[in-house]
C-alpha positions in Angstrom: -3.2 -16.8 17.3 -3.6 -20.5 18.6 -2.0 -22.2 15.4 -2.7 -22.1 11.4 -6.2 -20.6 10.9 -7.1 -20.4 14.5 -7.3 -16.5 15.5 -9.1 -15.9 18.3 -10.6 -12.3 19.6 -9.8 -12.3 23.9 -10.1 -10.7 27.1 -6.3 -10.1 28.7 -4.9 -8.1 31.4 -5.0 -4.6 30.4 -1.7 -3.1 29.1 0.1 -1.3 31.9 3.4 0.9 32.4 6.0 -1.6 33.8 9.6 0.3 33.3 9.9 4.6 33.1 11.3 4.7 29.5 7.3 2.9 28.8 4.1 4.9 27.3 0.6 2.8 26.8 -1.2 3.6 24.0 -4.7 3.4 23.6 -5.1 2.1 19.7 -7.3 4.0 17.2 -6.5 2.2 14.3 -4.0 -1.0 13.6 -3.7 -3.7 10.7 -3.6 -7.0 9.6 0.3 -7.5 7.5 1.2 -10.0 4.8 4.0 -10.9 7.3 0.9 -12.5 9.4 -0.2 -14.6 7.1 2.8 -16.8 7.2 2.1 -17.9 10.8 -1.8 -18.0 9.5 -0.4 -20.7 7.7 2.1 -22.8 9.2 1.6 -22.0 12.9 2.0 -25.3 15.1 -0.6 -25.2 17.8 -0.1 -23.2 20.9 -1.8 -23.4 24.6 -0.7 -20.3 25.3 -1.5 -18.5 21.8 0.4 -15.7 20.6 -0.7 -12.3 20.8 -0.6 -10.6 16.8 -0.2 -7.4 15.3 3.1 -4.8 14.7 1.1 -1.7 12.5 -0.7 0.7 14.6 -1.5 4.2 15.3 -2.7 5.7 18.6 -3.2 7.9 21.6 -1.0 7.7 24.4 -2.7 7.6 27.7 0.1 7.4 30.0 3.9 8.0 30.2 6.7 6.7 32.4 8.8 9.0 34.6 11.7 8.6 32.5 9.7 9.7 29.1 10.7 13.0 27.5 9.2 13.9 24.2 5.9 12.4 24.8 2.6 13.6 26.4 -1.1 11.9 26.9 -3.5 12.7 24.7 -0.6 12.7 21.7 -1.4 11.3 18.5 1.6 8.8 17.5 2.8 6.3 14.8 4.4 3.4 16.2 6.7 1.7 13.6 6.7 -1.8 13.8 9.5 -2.8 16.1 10.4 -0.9 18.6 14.1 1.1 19.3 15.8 3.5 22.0 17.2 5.7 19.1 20.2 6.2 20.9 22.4 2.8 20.1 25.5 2.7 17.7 22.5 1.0 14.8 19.9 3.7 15.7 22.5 6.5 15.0 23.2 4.9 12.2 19.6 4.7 10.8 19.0 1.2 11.3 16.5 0.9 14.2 15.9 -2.3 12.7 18.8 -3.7 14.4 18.4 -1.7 17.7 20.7 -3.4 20.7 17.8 -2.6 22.9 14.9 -3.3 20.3 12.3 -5.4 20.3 9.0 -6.8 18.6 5.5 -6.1 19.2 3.6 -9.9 20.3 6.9 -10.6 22.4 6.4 -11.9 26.1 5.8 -9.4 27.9 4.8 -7.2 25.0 1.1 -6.2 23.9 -0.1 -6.9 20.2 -0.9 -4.2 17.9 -4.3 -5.9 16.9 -5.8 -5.0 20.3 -7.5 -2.3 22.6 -4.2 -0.7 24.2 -0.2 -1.2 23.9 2.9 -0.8 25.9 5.1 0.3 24.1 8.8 -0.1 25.4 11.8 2.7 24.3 8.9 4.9 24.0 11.2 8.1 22.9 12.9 6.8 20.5 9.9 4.9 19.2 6.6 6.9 18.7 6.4 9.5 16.4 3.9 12.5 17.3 1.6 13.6 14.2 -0.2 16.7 14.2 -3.9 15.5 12.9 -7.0 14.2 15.0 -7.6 10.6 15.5 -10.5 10.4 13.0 -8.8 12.5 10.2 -9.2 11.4 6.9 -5.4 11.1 6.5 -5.6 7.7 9.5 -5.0 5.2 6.7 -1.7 6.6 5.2 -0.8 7.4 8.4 -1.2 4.0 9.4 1.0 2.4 6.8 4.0 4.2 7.9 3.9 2.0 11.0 5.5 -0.7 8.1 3.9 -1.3 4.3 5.1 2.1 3.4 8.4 2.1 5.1 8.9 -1.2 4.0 8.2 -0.3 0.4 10.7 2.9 0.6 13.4 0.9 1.9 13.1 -1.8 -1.0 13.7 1.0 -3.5 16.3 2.6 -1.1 17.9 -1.3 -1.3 17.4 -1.5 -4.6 19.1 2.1 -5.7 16.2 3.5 -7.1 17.3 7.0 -8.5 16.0 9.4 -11.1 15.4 7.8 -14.6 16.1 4.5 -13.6 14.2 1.6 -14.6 12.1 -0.2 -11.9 9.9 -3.8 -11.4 8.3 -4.4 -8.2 7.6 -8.3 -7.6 4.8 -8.6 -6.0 1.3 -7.0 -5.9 0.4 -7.3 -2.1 0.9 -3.8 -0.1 4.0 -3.9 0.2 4.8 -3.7 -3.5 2.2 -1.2 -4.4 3.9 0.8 -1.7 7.1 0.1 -3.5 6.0 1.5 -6.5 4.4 4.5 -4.9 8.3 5.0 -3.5 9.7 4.2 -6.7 7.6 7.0 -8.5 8.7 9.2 -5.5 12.2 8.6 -6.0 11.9 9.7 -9.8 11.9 6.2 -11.2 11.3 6.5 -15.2 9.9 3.3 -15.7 7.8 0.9 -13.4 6.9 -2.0 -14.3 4.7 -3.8 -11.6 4.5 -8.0 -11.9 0.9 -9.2 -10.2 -2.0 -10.8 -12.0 -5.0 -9.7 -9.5 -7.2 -6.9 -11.3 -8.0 -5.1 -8.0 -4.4 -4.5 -7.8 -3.4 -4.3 -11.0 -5.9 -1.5 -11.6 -4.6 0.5 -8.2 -1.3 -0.1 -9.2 -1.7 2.0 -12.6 -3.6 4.8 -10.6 -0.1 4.7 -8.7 1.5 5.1 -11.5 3.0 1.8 -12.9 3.8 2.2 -16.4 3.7 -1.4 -17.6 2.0 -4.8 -15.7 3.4 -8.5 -16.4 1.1 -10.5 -15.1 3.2 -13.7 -16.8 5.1 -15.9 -14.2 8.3 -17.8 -14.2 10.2 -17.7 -17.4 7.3 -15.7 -19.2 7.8 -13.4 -17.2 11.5 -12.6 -17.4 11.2 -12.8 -21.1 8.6 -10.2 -20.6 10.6 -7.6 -18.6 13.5 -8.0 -21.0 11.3 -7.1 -23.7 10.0 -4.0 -21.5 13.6 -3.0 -21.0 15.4 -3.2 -24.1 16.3 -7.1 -23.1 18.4 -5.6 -20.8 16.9 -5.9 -17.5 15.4 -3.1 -15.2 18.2 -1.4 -13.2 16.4 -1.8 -10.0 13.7 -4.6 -8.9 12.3 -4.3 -5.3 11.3 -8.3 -4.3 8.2 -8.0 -1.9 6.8 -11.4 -1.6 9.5 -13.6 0.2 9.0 -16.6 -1.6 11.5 -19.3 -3.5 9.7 -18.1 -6.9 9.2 -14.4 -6.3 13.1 -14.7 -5.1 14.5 -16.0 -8.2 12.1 -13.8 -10.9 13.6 -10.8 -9.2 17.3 -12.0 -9.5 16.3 -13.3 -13.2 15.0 -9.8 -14.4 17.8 -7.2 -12.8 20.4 -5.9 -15.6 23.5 -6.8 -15.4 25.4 -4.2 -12.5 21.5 -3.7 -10.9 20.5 -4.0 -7.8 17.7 -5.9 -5.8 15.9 -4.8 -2.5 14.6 -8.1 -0.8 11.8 -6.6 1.7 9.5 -9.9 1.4 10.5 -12.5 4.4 12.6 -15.2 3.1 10.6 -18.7 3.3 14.1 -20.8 2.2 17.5 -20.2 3.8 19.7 -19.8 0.7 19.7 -16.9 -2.4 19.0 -18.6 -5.8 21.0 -18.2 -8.6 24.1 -17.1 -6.3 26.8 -17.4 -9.4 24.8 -15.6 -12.3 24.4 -12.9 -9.9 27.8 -12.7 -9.0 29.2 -12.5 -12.8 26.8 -10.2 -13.2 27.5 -7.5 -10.5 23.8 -7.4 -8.9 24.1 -5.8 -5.9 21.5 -7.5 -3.1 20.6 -5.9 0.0 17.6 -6.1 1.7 15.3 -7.1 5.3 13.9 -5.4 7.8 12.6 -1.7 7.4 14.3 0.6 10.1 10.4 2.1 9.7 11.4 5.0 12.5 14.2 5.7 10.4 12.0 6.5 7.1 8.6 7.8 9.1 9.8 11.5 9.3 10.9 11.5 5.7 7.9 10.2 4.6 5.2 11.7 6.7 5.2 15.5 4.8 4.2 13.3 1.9 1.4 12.2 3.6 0.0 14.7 5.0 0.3 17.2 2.5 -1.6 14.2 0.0 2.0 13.7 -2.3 1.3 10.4 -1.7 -2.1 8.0 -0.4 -0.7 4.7 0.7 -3.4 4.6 2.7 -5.8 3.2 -0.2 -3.9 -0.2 0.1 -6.2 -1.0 2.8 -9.7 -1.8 0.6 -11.6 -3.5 4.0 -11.7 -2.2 7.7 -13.6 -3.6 10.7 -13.9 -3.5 14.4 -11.3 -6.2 16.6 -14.1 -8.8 16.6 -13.9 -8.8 12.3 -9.9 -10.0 12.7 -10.4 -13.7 12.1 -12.6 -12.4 9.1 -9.6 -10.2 7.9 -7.0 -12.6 8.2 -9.2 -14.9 5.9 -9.9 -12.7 4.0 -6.2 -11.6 2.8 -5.3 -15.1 2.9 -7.9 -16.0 0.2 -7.0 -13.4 -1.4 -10.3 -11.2 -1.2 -8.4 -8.6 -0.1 -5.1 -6.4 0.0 -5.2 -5.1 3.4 -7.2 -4.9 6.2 -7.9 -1.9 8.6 -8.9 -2.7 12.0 -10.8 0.4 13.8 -11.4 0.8 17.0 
């Protein structure tokens, strides 16, 4: 990416092994993420360009001398950041936060949305699943690389339990993931707030129980209704934005609890001292995705749950500047990029 709008499909040095805890992946399938879009749009131009993507799926070609649990020809998840799995934060299950982590598109580090990847920390990274690189199962295996993750840990955030009351803000991938984790999690009630038919209808096969498609004040009045004008118990906020922010903190009951997975686009939290009278717990960012992947992987490939049908257009690398305009207008959820 050269700046807002400008993506550009290029030639590069292939991706190499440069330190022994390293394995390159050759990429079978990868994605485009709603976290893209925000450099799609505000990106300052770059001479350099920036190399894009974080969601992919593989085979591993090659392994450094120091790798362990990996072999080529091993089909592996890659979660979106990468982590040794051995610091104080990785023991803890927050990989997110990994002392000697790191981000796909980095200097020095490949892009997801491209042929091959080196992948640093490769043990405590990749995940090995047991399927063929064209099984059916690619796309829900593909979104625990983040959108699915990311959607468990907003419930996880949010304290989503049995019989609990649930609205996801946000109709993008992320929050239909969020409702599939909600139902996982035994959620009673999930009410999902989007206005985008596609969506809306997908999000009922997922099981929503109720749609708002209202906005601002509407809105809140309309999940009080939904919830005894109490509030739901848990809200999962998956769209980052000032609005999206403050609906989520408007419609959580009064000792609830918020999961914040959306990036932030302001530097404060609104309504700071309602929430605070109110006893709303926040918590929220970053997935720890390699924290969650094992969990939720069974699910997947036993067909518990098909995140995979968030992705509703796929294409080869040369069909990326397509994608990206294509989820930025709105046209659709998520895009698949096959290779």
């Amino acid at each position: 990416m050269y700046g807002a709008g400008d993506v550009r499909v290029e030639d590069v040095p292939d991706a190499h092994l440069v330190e022994p805890t390293d394995a390159l992946v050759r990429v079978t399938r990868a994605a485009i993420c709603g976290s893209d879009l925000w450099p799609y749009k505000s990106m300052g131009q770059s001479e350099q360009g920036r190399r894009m993507g974080h969601e992919f799926v593989g085979v591993v070609e090659a392994v450094g001398d120091d790798v362990r649990t990996l072999d080529p020809g091993d089909l592996v998840v890659a979660p979106f950041l990468w982590s040794d799995g051995t610091c104080v934060f990785c023991r803890e299950g927050l990989h997110s936060s990994c002392l000697h982590g790191g981000r796909y598109g980095d200097p020095d580090v490949d892009g997801g949305q491209g042929e091959a990847v080196r992948v640093p920390q490769a043990d405590g990274t990749l995940v090995v699943v047991p399927v063929d690189e064209d099984d059916a199962l690619m796309p829900s295996l593909l979104t625990l690389t983040d959108v699915m993750a990311t959607g468990h840990h907003a419930a996880l955030r949010a304290r989503v339990e049995p019989g609990r009351s649930v609205a996801v803000v946000g109709d993008g991938a992320v929050g239909l993931c969020g409702l599939i984790a909600a139902q996982r999690l035994g959620a009673e009630q999930v009410i999902l707030l989007g206005r985008h038919p596609s969506r809306i209808a997908l999000a009922k096969e997922f099981g929503a129980t109720d749609i708002v498609s209202e906005r601002g004040d509407e809105a809140v009045e309309r999940v009080r209704e939904l919830t005894d004008g109490l509030g739901a118990q848990s809200v999962l906020e998956c769209v980052g934005l000032e609005q999206a922010t403050v609906t989520a903190l408007s419609i959580v009951r009064p000792g609830g609890a918020v999961g914040r997975v959306g990036v932030p686009q302001e530097q404060s939290i609104p309504h700071g001292v309602a929430t605070f009278f109110d006893n709303v717990t926040i918590s929220g960012g970053p997935a720890p995705a390699r924290a969650y992947i094992e969990e939720l992987l069974p699910d997947v490939l036993d067909g518990t749950i098909e995140p995979g049908r968030v992705f509703d257009r796929a294409g080869g690398l040369d069909d990326v500047p397509a994608g990206y305009r294509a989820m930025d207008d709105r046209e659709a959820i998520k895009v698949m990029v096959e290779l």
